[in-house]
C-alpha positions in Angstrom: 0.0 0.0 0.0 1.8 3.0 -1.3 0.3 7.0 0.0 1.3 8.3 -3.4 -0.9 5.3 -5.2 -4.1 7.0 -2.8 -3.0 10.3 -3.6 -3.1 9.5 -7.3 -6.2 7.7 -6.6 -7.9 11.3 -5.6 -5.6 13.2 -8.0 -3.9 15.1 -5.3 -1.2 16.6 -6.3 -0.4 19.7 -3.7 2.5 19.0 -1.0 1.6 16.9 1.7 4.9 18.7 4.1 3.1 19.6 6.9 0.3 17.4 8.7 -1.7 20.7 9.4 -5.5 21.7 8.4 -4.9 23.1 5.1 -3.6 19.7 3.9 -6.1 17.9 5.8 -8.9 20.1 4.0 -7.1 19.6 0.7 -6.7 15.5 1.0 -10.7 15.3 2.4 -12.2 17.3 -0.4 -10.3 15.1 -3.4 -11.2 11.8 -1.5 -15.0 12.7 -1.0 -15.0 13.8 -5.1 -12.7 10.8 -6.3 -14.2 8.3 -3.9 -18.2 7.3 -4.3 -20.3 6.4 -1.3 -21.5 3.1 -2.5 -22.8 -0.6 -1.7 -22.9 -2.0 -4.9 -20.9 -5.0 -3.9 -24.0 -5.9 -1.7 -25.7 -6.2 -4.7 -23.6 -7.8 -7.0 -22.7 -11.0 -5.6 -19.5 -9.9 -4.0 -18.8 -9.7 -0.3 -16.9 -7.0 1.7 -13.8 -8.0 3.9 -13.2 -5.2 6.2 -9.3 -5.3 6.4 -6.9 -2.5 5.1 -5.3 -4.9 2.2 -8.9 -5.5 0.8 -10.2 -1.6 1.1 -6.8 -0.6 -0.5 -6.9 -3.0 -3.1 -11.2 -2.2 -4.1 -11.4 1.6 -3.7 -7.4 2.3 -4.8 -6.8 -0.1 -7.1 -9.9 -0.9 -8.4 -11.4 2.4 -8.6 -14.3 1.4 -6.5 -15.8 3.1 -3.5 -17.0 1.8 -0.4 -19.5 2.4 2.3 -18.4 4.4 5.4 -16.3 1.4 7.1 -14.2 1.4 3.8 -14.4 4.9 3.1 -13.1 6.2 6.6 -11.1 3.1 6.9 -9.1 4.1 4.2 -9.1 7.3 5.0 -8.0 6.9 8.8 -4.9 5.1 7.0 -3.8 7.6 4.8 -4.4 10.6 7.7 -2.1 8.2 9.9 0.6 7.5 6.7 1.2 11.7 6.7 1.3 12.2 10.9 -2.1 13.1 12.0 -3.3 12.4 15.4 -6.2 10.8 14.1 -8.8 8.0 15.9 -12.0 6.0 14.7 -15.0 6.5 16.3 -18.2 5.0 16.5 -22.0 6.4 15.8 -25.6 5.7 15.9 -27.4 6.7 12.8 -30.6 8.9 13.2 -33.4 6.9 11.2 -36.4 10.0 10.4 -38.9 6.6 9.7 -38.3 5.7 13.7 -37.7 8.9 14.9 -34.8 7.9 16.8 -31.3 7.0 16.4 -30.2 3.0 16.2 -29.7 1.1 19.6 -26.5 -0.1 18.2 -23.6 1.3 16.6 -23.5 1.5 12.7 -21.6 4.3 11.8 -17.3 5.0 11.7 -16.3 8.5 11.8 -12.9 10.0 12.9 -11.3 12.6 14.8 -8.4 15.0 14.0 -6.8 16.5 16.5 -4.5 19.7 15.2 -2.9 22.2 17.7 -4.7 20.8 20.3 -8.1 21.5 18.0 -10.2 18.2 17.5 -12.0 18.2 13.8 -14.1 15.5 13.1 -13.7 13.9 9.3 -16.4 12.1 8.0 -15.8 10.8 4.2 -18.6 7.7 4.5 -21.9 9.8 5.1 -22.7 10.3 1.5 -25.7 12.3 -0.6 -26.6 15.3 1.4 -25.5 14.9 4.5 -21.8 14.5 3.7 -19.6 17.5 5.1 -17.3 19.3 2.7 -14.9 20.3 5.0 -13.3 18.8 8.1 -16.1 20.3 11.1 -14.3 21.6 14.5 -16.2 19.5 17.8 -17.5 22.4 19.3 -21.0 22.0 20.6 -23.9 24.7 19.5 -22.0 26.2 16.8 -23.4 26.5 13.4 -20.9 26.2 10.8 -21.6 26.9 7.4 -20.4 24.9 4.1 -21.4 24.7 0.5 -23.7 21.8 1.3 -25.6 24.0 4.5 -25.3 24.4 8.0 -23.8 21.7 10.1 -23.8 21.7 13.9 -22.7 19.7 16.9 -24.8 19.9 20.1 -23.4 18.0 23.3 -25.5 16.0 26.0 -23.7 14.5 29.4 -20.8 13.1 26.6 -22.7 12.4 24.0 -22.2 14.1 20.6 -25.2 15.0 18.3 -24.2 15.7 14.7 -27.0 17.8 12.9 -27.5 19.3 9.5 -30.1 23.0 8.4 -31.8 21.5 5.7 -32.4 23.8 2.7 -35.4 24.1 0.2 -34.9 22.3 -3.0 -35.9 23.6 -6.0 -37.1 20.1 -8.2 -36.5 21.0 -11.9 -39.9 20.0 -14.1 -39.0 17.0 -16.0 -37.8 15.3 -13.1 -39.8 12.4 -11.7 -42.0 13.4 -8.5 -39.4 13.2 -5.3 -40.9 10.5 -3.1 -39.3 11.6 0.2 -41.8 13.7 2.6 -40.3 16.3 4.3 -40.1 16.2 7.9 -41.6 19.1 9.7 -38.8 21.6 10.8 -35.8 22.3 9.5 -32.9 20.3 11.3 -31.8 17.2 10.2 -30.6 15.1 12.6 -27.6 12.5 11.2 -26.3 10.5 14.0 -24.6 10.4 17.4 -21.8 9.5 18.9 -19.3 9.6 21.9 -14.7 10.0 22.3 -14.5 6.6 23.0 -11.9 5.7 20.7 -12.4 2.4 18.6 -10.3 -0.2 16.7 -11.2 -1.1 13.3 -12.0 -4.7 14.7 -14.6 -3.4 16.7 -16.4 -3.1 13.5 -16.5 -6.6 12.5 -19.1 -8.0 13.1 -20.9 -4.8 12.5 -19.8 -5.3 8.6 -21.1 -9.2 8.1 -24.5 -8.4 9.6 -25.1 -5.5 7.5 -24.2 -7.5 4.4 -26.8 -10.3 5.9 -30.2 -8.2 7.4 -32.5 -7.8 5.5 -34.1 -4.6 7.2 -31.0 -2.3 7.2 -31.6 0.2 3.9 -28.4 -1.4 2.5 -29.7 -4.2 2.1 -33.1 -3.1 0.9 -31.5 -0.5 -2.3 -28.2 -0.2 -4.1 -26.9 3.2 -3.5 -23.8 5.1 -5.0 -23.2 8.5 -4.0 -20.5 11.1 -5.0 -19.9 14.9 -4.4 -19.4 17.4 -6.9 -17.8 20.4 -7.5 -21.1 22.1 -7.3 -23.5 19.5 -5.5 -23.6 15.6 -5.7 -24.7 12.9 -8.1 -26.8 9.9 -6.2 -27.9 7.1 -8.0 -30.4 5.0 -6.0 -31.8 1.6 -7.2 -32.7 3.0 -10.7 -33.0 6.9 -10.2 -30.7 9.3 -10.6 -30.5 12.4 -8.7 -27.9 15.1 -9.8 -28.0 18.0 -7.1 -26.7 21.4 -7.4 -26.3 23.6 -4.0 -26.8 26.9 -4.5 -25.4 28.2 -1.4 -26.8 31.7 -1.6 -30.2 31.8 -2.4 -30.8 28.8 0.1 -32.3 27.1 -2.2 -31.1 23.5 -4.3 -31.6 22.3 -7.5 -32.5 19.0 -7.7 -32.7 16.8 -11.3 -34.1 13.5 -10.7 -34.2 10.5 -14.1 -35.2 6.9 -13.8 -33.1 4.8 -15.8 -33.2 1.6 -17.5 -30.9 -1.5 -16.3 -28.7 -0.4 -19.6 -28.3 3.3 -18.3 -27.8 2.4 -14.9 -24.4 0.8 -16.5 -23.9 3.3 -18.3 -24.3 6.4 -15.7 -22.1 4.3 -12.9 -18.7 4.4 -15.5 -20.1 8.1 -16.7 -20.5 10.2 -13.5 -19.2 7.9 -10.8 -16.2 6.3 -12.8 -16.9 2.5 -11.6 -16.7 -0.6 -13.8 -18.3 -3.5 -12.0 -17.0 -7.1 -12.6 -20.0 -8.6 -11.5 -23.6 -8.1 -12.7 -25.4 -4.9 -10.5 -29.5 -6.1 -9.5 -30.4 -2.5 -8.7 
């Protein structure tokens, strides 16, 4: 596993000297636009072995994503490879059909710390909710990014990561957006606690999710990458391309339903992935 083989992998090309913010900022924004969210391995026969050899040699090498175990996985190795004082962490993501956040953990997310600031780097959220930027931990302040307004709020230890959602502006030859909006406009993402974690901790997390049938992996294929000016999503058979326009608080949002053909098609087009085994969206 070579840093410059990842670094060509995001086509990062700035020095990579000093193991400060700037670079940190730099490194996260290439990964989250080279690097799709994506579960498509779930859904085409193939299973996913959460080790470092097998994340390198998929999302690197084959010029696959990964979900957020291999996304931040990766990630967490390539902050450690240039001298961050990075850890994993663990989180609970919110579920808007249940109102409430999942008993168990089934999220990884990391911390930075830098100058004795802590940042939290999340490159395995995907679609909306995914942070441009590395976010400082520091509870009740609203920090603003191309995508909207993320905040942390903090309970007794426990860490609430929440997103100000933004109107979206659905272009007329879209398909009708199924998703009903939920009154109010925070949208709550997950929480989480310091506790630091290993990567092993996350085993058995990773086979059950490829076996339950009632976690939304399971139930659709998604693949998810950010843009220069928004994101691309494709989910099951629809394709959402999504442009933030930061200023007038408003998105656009393009929605298509594809055949099986241009599901192929748009997956080497806008995400840049070749699959080696038949996708059953």
């Amino acid at each position: 596993m070579n840093i410059q083989e990842y670094f060509a992998r995001i086509s990062y090309k700035e020095s990579q000297k000093d193991a400060d913010l700037q670079t940190l900022t730099a490194i996260f924004q290439h990964h989250i636009q080279a690097i799709p969210f994506e579960n498509l391995s779930m859904h085409c026969g193939e299973t996913i072995e959460l080790d470092l050899q097998s994340t390198y040699n998929k999302i690197v090498r084959k010029k696959r994503g990964g979900w957020c175990l291999e996304n931040n996985h990766l990630l967490f190795w390539a902050l450690q490879e240039l001298g961050y004082d990075v850890c994993i962490l663990g989180g609970k993501s919110y579920d808007p059909a249940k109102k409430a956040y999942t008993a168990e953990i089934n999220h990884i997310l990391l911390k930075v710390v830098i100058k004795g600031n802590s940042y939290i780097v999340d490159a395995g959220f995907g679609g909306a909710y995914q942070a441009w930027q590395p976010l400082m931990l520091i509870s009740g302040k609203d920090q603003a990014q191309i995508p909207g307004i993320f905040r942390f709020m903090e309970d007794n230890g426990s860490w609430y990561f929440e997103k100000v959602k933004r109107k979206h502006y659905i272009s007329e030859q879209s398909a009708p957006s199924t998703d009903t909006p939920e009154l109010g406009n925070i949208r709550k993402i997950y929480t989480f606690t310091l506790e630091p974690r290993h990567i092993n901790d996350f085993q058995e997390l990773n086979g059950y999710l490829q076996v339950s049938p009632d976690n939304i992996l399971q139930k659709k294929s998604i693949c998810s990458l950010q843009t220069t000016e928004g994101l691309y999503a494709l989910v099951g058979w629809t394709f959402t391309e999504m442009k933030y326009s930061y200023t007038e608080d408003m998105d656009q949002v393009q929605i298509t339903t594809l055949t099986d053909e241009e599901v192929e098609k748009t997956l080497k087009d806008k995400f840049k992935i070749v699959l080696e085994k038949k996708l059953v969206p």
